[in-house]
ZAFIVO-621809 format. One line per field, with one value per atom (N, C-alpha, C): x, y, z; atom name. Coordinates in nm, 2 decimals. Layout:
<rs>
px	c(X	...)
py	c(Y	...)
pz	c(Z	...)
at	c(CA	...)
</rs>
This chain:
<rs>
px	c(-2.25	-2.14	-2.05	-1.94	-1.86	-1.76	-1.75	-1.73	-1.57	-1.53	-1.36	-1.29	-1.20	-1.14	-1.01	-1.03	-0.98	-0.85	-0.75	-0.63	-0.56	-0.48	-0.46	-0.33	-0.31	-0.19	-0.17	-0.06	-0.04	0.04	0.00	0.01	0.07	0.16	0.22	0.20	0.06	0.03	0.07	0.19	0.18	0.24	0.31	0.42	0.34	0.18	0.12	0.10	0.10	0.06	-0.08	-0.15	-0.26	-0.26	-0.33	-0.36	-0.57	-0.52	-0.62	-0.68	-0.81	-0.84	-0.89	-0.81	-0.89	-0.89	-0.91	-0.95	-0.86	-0.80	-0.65	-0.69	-0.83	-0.83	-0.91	-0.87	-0.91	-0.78	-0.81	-0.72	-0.66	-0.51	-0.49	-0.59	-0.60	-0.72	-0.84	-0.89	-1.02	-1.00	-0.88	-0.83	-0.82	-0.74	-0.70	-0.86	-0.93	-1.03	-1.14	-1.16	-1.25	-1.22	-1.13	-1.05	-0.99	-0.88	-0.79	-0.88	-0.99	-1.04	-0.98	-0.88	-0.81	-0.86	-0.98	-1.02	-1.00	-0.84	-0.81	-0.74	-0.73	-0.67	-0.84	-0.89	-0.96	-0.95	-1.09	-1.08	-1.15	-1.10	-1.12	-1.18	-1.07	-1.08	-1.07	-1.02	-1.01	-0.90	-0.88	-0.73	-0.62	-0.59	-0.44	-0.46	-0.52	-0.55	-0.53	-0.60	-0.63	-0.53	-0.49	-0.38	-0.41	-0.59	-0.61	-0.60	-0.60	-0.55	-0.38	-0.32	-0.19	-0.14	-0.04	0.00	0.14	0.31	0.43	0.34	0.47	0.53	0.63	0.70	0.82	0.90	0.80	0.92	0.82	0.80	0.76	0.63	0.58	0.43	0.38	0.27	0.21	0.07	-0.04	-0.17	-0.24	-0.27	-0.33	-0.47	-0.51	-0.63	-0.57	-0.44	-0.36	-0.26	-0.26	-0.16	-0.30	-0.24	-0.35	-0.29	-0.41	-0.34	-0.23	-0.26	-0.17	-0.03	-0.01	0.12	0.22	0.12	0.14	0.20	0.20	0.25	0.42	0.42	0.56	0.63	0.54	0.59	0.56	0.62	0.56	0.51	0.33	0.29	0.24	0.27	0.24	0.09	0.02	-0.12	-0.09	-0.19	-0.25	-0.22	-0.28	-0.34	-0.21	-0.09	0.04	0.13	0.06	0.16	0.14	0.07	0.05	0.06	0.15	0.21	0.15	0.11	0.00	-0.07	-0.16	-0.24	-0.19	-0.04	0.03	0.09	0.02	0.01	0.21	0.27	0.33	0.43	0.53	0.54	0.49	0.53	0.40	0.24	0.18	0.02	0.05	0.17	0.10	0.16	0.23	0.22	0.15	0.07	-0.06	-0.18	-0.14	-0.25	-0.22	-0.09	-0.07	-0.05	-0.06	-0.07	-0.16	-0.32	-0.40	-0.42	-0.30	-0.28	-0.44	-0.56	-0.66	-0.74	-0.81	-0.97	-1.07	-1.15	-1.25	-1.18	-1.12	-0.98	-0.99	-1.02	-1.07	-0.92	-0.86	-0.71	-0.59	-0.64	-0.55	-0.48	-0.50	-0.46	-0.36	-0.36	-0.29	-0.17	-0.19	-0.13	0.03	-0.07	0.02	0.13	0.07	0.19	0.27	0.22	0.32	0.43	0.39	0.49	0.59	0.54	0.66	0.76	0.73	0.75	0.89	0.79	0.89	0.99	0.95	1.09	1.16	1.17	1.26	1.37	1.31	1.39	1.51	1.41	1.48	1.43	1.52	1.46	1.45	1.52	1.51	1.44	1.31	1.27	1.23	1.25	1.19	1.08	1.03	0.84	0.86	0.89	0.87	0.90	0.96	0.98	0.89	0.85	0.74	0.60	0.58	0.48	0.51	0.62	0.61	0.62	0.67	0.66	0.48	0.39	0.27	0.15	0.23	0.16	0.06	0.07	-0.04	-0.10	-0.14	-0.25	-0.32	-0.44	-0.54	-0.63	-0.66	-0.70	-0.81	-0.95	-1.08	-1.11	-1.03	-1.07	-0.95	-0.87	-0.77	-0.67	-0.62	-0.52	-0.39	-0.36	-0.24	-0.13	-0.17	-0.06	-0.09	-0.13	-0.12	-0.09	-0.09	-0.04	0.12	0.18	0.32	0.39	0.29	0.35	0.32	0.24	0.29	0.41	0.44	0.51	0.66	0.66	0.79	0.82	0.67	0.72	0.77	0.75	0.76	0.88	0.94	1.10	1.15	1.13	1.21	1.17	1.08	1.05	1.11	1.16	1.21	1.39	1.43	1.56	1.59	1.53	1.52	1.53	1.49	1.50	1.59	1.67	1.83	1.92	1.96	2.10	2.18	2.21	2.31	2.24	2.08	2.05	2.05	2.09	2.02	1.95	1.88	1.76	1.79	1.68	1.69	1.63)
py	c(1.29	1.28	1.41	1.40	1.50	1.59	1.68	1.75	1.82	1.74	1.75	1.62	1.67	1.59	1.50	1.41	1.26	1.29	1.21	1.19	1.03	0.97	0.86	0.83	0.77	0.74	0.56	0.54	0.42	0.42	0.37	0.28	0.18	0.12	0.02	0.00	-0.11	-0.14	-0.29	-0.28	-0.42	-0.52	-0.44	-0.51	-0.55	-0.48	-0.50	-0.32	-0.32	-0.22	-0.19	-0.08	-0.04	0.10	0.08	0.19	0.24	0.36	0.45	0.54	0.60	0.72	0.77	0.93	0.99	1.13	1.20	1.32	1.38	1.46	1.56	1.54	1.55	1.60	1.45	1.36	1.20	1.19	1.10	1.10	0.93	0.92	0.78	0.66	0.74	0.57	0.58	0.67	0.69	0.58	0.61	0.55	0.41	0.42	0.20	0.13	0.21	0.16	0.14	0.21	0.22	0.20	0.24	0.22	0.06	0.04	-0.10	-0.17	-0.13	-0.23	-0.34	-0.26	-0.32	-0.20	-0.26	-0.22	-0.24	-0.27	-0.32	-0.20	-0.06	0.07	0.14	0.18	0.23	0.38	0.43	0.58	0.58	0.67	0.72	0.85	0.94	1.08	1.17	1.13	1.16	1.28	1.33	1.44	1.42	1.26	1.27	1.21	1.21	1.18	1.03	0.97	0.85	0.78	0.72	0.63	0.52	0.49	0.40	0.38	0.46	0.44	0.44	0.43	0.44	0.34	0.40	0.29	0.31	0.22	0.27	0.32	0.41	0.49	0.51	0.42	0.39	0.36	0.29	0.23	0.34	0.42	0.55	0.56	0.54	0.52	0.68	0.67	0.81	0.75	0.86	0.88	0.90	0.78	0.74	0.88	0.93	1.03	1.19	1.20	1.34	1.30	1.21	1.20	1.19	1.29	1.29	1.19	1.06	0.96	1.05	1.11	1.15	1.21	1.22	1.25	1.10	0.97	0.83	0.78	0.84	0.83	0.76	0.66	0.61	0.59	0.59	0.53	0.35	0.28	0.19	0.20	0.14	0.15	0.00	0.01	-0.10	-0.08	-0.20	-0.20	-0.32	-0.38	-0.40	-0.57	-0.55	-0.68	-0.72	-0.64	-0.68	-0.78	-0.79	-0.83	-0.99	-1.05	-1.20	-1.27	-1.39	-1.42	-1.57	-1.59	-1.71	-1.76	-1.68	-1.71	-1.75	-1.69	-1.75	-1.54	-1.53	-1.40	-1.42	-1.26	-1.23	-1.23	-1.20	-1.19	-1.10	-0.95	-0.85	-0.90	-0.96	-1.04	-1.11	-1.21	-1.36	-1.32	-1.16	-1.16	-1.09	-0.96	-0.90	-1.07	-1.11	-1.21	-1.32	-1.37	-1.42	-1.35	-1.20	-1.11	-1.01	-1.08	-1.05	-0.86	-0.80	-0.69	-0.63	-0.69	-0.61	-0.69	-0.63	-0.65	-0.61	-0.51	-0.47	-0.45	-0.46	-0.41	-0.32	-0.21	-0.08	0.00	-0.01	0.05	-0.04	-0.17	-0.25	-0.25	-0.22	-0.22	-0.10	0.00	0.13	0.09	0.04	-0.02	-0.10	-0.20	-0.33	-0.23	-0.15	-0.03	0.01	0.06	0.18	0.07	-0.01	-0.17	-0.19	-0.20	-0.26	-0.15	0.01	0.16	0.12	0.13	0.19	0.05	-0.12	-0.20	-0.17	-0.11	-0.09	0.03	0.07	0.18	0.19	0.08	0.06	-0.07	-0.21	-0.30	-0.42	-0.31	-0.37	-0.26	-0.20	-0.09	-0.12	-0.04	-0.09	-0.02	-0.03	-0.06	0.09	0.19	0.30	0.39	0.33	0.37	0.31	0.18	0.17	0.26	0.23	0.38	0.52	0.58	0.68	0.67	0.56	0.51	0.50	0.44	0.43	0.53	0.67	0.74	0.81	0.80	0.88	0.75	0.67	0.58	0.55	0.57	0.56	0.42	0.38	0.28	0.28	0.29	0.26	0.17	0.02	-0.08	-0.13	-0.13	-0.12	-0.05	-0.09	-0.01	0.01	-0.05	-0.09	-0.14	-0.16	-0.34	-0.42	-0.51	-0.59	-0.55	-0.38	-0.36	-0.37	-0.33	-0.28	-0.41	-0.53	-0.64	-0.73	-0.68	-0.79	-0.69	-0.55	-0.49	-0.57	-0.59	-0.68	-0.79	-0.85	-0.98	-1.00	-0.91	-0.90	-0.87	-0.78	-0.76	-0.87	-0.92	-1.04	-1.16	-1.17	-1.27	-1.28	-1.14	-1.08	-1.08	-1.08	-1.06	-1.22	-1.33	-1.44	-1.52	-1.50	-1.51	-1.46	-1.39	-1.32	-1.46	-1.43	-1.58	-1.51	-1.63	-1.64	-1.62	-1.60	-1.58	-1.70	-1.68	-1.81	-1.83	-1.96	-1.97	-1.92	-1.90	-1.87	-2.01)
pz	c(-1.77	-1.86	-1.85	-1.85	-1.80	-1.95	-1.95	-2.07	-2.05	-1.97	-1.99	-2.05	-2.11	-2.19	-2.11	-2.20	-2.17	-2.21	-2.15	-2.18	-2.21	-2.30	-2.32	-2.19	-2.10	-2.04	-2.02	-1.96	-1.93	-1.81	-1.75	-1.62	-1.59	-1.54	-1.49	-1.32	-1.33	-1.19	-1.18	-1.06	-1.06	-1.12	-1.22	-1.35	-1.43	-1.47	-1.59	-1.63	-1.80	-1.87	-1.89	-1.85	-1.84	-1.90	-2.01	-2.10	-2.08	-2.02	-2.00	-2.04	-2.07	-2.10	-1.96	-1.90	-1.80	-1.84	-1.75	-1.72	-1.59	-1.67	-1.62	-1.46	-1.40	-1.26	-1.17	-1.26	-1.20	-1.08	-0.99	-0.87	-0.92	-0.86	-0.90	-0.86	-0.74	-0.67	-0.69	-0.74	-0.86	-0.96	-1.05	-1.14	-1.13	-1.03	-1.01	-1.00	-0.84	-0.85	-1.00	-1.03	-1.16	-1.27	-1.33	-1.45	-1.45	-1.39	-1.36	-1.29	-1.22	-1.12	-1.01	-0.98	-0.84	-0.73	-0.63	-0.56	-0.44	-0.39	-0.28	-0.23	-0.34	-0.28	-0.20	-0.12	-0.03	-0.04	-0.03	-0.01	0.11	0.20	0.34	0.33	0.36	0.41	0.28	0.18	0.03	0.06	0.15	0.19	0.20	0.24	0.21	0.38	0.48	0.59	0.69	0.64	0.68	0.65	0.53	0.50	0.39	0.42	0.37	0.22	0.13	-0.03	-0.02	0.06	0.01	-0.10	-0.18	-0.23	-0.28	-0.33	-0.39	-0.51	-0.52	-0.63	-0.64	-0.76	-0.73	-0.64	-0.55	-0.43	-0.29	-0.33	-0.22	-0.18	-0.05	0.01	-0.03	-0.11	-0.15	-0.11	-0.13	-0.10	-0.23	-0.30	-0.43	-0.42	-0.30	-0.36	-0.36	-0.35	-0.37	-0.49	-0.59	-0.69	-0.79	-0.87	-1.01	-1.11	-1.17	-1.26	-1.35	-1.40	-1.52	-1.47	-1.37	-1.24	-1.27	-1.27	-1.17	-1.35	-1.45	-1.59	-1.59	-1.65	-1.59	-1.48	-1.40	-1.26	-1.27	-1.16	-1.11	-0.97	-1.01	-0.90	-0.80	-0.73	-0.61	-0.57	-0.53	-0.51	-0.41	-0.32	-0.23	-0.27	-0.45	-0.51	-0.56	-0.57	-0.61	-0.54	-0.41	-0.29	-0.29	-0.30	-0.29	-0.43	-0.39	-0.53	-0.56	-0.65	-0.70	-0.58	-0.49	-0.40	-0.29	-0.27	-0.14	-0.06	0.03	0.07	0.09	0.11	0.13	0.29	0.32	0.47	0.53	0.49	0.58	0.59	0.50	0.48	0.59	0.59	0.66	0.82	0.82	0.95	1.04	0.97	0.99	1.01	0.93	0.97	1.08	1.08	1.23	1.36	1.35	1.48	1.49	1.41	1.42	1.39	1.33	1.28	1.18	1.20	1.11	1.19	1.13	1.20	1.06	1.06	0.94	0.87	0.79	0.74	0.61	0.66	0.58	0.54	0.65	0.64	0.62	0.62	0.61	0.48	0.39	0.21	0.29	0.32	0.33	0.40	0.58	0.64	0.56	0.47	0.44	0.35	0.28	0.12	0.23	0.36	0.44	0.46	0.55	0.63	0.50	0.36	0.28	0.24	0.22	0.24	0.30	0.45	0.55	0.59	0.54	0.58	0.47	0.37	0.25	0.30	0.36	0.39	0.56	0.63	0.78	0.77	0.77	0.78	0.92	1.04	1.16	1.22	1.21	1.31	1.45	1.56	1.69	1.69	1.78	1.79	1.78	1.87	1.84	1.69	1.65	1.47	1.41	1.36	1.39	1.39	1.51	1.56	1.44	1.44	1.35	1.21	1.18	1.06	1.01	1.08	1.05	1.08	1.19	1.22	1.07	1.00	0.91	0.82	0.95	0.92	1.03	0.99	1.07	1.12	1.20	1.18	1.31	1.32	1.41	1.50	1.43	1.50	1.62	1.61	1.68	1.78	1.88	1.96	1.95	1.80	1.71	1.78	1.90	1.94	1.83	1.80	1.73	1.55	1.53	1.39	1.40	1.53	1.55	1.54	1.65	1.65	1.53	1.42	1.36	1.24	1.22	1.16	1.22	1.35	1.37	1.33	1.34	1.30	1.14	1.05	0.91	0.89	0.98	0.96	1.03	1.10	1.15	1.03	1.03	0.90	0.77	0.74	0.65	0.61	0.77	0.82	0.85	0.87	0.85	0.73	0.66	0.52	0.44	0.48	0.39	0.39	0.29	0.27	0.39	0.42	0.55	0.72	0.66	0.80	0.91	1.05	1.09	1.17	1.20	1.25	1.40	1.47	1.60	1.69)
at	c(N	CA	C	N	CA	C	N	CA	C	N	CA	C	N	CA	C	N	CA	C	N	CA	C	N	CA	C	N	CA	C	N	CA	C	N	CA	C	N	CA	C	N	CA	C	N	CA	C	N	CA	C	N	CA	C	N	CA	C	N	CA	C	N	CA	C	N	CA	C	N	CA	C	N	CA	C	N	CA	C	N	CA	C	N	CA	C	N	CA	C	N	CA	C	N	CA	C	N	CA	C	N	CA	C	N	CA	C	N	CA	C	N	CA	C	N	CA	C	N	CA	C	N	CA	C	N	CA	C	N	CA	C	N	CA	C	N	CA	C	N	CA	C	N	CA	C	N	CA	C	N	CA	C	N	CA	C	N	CA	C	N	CA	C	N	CA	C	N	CA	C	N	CA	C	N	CA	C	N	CA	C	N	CA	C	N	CA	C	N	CA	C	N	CA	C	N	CA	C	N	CA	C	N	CA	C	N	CA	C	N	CA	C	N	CA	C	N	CA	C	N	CA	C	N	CA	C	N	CA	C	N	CA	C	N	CA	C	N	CA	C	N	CA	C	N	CA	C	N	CA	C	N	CA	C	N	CA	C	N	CA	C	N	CA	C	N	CA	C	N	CA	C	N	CA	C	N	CA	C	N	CA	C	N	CA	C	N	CA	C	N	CA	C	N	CA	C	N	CA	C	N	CA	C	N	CA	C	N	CA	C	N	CA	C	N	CA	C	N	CA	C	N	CA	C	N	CA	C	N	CA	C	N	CA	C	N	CA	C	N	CA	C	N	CA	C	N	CA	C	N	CA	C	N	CA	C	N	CA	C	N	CA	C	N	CA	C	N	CA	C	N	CA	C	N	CA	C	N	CA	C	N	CA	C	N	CA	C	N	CA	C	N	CA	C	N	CA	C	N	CA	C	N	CA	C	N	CA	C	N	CA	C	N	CA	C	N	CA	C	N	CA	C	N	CA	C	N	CA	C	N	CA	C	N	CA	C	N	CA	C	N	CA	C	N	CA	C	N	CA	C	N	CA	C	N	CA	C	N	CA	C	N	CA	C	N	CA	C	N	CA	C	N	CA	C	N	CA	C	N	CA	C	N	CA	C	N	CA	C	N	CA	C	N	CA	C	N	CA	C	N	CA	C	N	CA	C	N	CA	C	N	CA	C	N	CA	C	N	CA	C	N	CA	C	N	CA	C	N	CA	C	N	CA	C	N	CA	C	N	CA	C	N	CA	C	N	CA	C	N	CA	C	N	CA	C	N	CA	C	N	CA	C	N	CA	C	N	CA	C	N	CA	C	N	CA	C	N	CA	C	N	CA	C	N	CA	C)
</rs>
């Protein structure tokens, strides 16, 4: 039992209100995981390294084990579990999953935050943007062909789906 004091905050994961008690030096993905119990944010390297806890903040791909919950206080935060909408995955989801983009998919939660991150911000990247776009994520199982190509296929799926797009 730990003898530092708790703090009351709230949280908005996901477009739900979550009221918590932590401890000033709890990490967000401590938090989500244990507290909120959405355990689809992953601890890796716990430095900031790997990628795999990433998650928005406010729109911005951060590293849920370098943001202290009490930081993450009136933000909106994006999770992993946010993305698929009444059991129908999303386009970055269904195109990691039709370009075979995961494998053990330890990094894949991290991956998918960075991909919606970085199309918000550039939403036709070429493979090499891409590439640096994802560089501070790690991933073991793979030779990230298949992460890059399905990050294409997401902006194109994405860019297909704008009013007025047309089909090819």
């Amino acid at each position: 039992m730990s003898n530092h004091p708790k703090h009351p905050i709230g949280l908005t994961v996901n477009g739900e209100t979550h009221d918590v008690l932590v401890e000033p030096r709890r990490t967000l993905a401590d938090v989500l995981r244990e507290e909120v119990g959405l355990t689809g944010t992953k601890l890796g390297c716990e430095h900031g390294v790997c990628g795999a806890c990433t998650v928005l903040l406010d729109g911005s791909a951060v590293r849920a084990c370098l943001v202290f919950a009490v930081q993450a206080e009136g933000a909106e935060i994006s999770t992993v579990e946010g993305l698929a909408e009444e059991g129908t995955l999303d386009h970055v989801q269904q195109a990691f999953t039709d370009n075979h983009g995961l494998q053990c998919g330890f990094c894949t939660a991290g991956m998918l935050m960075t991909t919606h991150a970085m199309l918000a911000e550039n939403p036709d990247p070429t493979d090499d943007e891409i590439r640096v776009g994802l560089n501070g994520n790690l991933c073991r199982c793979t030779g990230y062909t298949n992460i890059v190509r399905s990050v294409s296929a997401a902006a194109a799926s994405a860019k297909a789906a704008q009013p007025g797009a047309r089909a090819s």
